[in-house]
BAFI-3210 file (N, C-alpha, C; in Angstrom, 3 decimals, decimal comma, padded with zeros to 6 digits):
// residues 138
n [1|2|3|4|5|6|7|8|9|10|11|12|13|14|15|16|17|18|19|20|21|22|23|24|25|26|27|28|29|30|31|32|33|34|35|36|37|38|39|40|41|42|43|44|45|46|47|48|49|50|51|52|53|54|55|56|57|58|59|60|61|62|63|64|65|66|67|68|69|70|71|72|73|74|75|76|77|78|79|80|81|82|83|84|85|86|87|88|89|90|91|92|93|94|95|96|97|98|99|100|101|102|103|104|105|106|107|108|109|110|111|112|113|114|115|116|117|118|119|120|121|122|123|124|125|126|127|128|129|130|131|132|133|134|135|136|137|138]
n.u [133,918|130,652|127,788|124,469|121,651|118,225|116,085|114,123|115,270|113,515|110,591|111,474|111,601|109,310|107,312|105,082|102,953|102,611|100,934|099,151|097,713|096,935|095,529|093,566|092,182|091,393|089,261|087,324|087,488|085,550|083,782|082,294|082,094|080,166|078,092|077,202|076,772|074,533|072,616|072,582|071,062|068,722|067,596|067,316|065,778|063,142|062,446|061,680|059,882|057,646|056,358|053,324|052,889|054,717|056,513|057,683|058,690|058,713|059,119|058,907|057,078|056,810|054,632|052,915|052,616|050,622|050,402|052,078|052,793|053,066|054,493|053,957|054,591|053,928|053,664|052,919|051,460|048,228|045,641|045,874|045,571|045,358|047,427|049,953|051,511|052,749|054,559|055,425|057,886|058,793|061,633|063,139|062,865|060,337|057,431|054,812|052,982|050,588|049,624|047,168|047,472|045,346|045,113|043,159|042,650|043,161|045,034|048,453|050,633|050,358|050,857|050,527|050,063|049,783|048,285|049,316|048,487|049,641|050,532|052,668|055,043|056,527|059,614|060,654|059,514|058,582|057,946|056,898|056,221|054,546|051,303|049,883|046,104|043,122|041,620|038,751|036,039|033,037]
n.v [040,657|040,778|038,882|040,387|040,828|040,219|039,473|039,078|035,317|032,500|031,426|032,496|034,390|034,155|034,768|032,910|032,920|035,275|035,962|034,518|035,849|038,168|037,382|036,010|038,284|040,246|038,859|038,316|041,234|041,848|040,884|041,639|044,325|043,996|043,030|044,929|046,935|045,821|045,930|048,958|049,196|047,239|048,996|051,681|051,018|049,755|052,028|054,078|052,479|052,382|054,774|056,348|058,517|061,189|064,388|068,104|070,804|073,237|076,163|079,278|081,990|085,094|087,013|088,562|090,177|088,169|085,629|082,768|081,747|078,893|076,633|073,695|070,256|067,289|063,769|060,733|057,615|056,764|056,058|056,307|058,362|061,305|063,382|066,346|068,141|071,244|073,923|077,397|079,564|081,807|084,557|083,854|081,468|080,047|078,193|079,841|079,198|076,438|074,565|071,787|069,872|068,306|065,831|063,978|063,713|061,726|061,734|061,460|062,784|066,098|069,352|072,327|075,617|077,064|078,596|079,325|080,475|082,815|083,677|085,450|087,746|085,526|083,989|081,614|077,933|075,275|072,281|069,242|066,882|063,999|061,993|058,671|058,052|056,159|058,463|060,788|060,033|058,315]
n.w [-014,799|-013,276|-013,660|-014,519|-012,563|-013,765|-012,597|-010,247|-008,096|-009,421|-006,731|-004,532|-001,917|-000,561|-002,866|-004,169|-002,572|-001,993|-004,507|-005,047|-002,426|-003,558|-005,446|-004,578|-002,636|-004,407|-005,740|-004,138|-003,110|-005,930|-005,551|-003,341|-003,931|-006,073|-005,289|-003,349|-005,134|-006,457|-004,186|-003,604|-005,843|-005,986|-003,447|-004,598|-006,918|-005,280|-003,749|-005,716|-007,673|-005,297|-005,205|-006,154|-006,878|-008,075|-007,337|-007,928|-007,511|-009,814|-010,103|-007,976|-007,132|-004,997|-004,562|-003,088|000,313|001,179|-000,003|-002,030|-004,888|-006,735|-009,085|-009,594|-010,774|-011,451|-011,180|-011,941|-011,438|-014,056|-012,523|-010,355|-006,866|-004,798|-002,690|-002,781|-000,229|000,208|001,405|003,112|003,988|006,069|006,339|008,522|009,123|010,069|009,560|007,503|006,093|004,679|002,197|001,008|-001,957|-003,417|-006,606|-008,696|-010,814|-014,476|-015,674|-016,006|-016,025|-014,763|-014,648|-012,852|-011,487|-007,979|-004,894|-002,628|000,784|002,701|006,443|006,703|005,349|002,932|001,948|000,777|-000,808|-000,491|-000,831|000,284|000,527|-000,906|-001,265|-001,682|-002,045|-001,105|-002,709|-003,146|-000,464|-002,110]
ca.u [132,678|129,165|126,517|123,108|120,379|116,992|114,400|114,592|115,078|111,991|111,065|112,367|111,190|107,571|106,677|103,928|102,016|101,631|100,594|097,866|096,415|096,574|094,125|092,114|091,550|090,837|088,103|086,871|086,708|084,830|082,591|081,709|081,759|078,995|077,130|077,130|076,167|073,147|072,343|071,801|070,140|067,617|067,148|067,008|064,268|062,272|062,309|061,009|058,403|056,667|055,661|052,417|052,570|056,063|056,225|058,381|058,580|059,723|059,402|057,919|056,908|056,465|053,799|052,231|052,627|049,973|050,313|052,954|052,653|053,395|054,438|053,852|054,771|053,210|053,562|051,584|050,142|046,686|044,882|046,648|044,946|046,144|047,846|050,987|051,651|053,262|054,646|056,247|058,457|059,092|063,107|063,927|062,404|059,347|056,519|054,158|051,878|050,877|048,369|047,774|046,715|044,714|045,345|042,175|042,417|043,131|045,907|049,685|051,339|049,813|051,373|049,495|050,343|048,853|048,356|049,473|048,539|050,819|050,273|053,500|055,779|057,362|060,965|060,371|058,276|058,962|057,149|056,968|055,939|053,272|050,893|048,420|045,208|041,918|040,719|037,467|034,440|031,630]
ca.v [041,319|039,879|038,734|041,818|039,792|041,042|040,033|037,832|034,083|031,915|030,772|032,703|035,009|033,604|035,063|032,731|032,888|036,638|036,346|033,929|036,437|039,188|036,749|036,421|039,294|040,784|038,195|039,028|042,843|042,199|039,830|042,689|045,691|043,417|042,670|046,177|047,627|044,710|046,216|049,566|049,105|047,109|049,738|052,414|050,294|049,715|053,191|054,168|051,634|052,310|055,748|055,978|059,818|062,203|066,112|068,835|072,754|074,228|077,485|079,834|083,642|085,494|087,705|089,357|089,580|087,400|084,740|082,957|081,061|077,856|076,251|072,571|069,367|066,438|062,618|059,587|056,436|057,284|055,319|057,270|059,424|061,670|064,943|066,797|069,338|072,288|075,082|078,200|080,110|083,630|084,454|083,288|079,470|079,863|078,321|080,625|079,141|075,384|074,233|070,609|069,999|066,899|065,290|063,021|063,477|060,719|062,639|060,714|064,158|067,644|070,758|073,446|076,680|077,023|079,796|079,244|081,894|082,857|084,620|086,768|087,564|084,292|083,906|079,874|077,376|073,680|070,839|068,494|065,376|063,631|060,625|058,194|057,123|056,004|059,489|060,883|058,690|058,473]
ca.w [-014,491|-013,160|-014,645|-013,506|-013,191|-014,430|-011,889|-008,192|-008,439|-009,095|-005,690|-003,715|-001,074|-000,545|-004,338|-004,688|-001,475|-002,409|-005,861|-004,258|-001,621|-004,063|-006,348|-003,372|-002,125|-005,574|-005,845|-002,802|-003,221|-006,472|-005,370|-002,245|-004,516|-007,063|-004,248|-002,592|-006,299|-006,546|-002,873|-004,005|-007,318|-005,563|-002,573|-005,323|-007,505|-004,251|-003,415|-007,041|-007,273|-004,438|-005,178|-007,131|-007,102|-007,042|-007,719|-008,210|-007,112|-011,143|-009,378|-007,044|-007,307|-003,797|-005,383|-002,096|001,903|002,036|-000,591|-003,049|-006,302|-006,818|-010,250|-008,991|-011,354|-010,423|-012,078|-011,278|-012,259|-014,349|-011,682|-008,610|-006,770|-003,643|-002,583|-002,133|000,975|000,125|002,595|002,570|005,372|006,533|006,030|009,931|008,682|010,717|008,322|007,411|004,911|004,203|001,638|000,461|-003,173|-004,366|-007,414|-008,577|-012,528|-014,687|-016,141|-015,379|-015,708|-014,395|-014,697|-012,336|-010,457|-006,792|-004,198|-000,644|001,591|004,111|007,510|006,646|004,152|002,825|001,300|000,225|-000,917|-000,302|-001,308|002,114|000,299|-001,953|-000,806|-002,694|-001,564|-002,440|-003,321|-002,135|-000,631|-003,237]
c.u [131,609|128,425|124,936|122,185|119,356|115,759|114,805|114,484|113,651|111,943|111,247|111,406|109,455|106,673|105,303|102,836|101,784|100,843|098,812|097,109|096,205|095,811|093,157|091,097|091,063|089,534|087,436|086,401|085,841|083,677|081,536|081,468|080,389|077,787|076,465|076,763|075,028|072,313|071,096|071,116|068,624|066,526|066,273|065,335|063,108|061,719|061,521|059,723|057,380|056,341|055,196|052,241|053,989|055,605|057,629|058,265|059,564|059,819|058,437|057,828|056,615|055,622|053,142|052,766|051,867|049,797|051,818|052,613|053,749|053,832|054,765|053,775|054,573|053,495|053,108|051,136|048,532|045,611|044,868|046,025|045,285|046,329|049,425|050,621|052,664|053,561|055,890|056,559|058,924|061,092|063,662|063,481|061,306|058,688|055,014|053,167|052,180|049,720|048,600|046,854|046,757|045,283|044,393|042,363|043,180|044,841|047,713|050,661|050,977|051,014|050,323|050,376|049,162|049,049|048,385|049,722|049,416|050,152|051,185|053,816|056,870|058,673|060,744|058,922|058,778|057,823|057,774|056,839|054,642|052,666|049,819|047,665|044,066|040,930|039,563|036,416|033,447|030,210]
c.v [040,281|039,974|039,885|040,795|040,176|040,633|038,853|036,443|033,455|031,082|031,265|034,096|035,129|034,278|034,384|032,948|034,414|036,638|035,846|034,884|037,353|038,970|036,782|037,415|040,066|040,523|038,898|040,611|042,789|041,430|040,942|043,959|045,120|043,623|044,200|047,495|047,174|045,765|047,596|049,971|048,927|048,270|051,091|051,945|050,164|050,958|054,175|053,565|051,739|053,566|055,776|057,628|060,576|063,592|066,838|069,897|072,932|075,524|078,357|081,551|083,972|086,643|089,106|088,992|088,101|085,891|084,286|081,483|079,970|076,981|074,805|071,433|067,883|064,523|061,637|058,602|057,412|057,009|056,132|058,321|059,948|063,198|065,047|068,015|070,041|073,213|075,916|078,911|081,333|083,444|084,140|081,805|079,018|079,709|079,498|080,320|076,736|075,043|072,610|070,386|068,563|066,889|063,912|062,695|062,438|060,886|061,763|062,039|065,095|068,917|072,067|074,400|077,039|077,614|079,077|080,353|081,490|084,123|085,646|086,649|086,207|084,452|082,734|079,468|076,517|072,611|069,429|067,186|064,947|062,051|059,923|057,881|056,913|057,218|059,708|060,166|059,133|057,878]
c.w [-014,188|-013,998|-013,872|-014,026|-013,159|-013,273|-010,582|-008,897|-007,928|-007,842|-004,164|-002,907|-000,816|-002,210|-004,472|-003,801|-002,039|-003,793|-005,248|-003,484|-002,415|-005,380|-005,520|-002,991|-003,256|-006,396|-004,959|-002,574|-004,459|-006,222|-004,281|-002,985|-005,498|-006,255|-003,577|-004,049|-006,647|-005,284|-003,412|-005,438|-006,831|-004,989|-003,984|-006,583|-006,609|-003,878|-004,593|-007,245|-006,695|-004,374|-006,549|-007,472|-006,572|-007,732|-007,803|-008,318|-008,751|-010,525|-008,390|-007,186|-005,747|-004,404|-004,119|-000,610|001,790|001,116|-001,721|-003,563|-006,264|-008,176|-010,087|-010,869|-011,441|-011,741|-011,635|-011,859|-012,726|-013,496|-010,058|-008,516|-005,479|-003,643|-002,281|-001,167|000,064|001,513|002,428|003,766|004,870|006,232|007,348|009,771|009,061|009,208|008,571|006,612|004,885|003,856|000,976|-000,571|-004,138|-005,850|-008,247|-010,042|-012,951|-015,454|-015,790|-015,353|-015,751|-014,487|-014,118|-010,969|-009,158|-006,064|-003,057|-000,420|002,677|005,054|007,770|005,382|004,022|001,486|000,661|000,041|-001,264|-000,489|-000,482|001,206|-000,942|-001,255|-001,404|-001,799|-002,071|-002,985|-002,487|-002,061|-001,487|-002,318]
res [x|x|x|x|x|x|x|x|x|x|x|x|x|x|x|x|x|x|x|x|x|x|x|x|x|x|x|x|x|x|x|x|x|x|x|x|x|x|x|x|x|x|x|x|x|x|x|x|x|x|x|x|x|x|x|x|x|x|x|x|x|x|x|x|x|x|x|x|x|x|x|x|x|x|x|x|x|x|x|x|x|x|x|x|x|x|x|x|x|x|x|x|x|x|x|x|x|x|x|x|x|x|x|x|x|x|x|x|x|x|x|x|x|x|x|x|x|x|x|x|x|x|x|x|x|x|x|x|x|x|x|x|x|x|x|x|x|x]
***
């Protein structure tokens, strides 16, 4: 009988050249996945940072044809001062309503409900954006 032999001879069929690229390239993908996780950390920190005022629709009531309620959430540097847009659309997407609501108080987190009238009946109410600036001229 033969001898069964348990694994390939050392040596032998380029064995080490692969072991080598498959160190390589293993470097290599973590060195690009580090890098490409650094990437967006930054982007994500940059993007954070640079707003001195964000918000948040908690909910909305459609109360009347001609108006609907706003339950607006607002956060901010104490120093920040500015507005968000609001706007609210008919059920085909046409907007129908858009009011924009300062923010001057010293306050770093507001909590306030706000009436945008609408020129029909509105299904939504979206919150377009928020922007700082130096508040009103004195």
């Amino acid at each position: 009988m033969g001898a069964v032999r348990e694994g390939l001879p050392e040596g032998r069929y380029g064995r080490s050249a692969d072991e080598r690229a498959d160190r390589r390239l293993r470097v290599v993908g973590a060195v690009l996945g580090a890098g490409f996780v650094a990437m967006i950390a930054w982007f994500g920190y940059d993007y954070v940072s640079g707003q001195r005022i964000s918000a948040e629709i908690i909910k909305f009531d459609v109360t009347a044809e001609e108006h609907v309620q706003v339950h607006l959430e607002v956060r901010k540097d104490d120093d920040a001062q500015g507005y968000c847009t609001l706007r609210s659309r008919a059920e085909d997407g046409s907007e129908v309503g858009r009011r924009d609501v300062r923010f001057d108080m010293p306050e770093t987190r507001v909590d306030q409900v706000v009436t945008v009238r609408t020129t029909a009946k509105a299904t939504s109410a979206e919150l377009v954006g928020c922007t700082a600036d130096d508040g009103p001229k004195r």
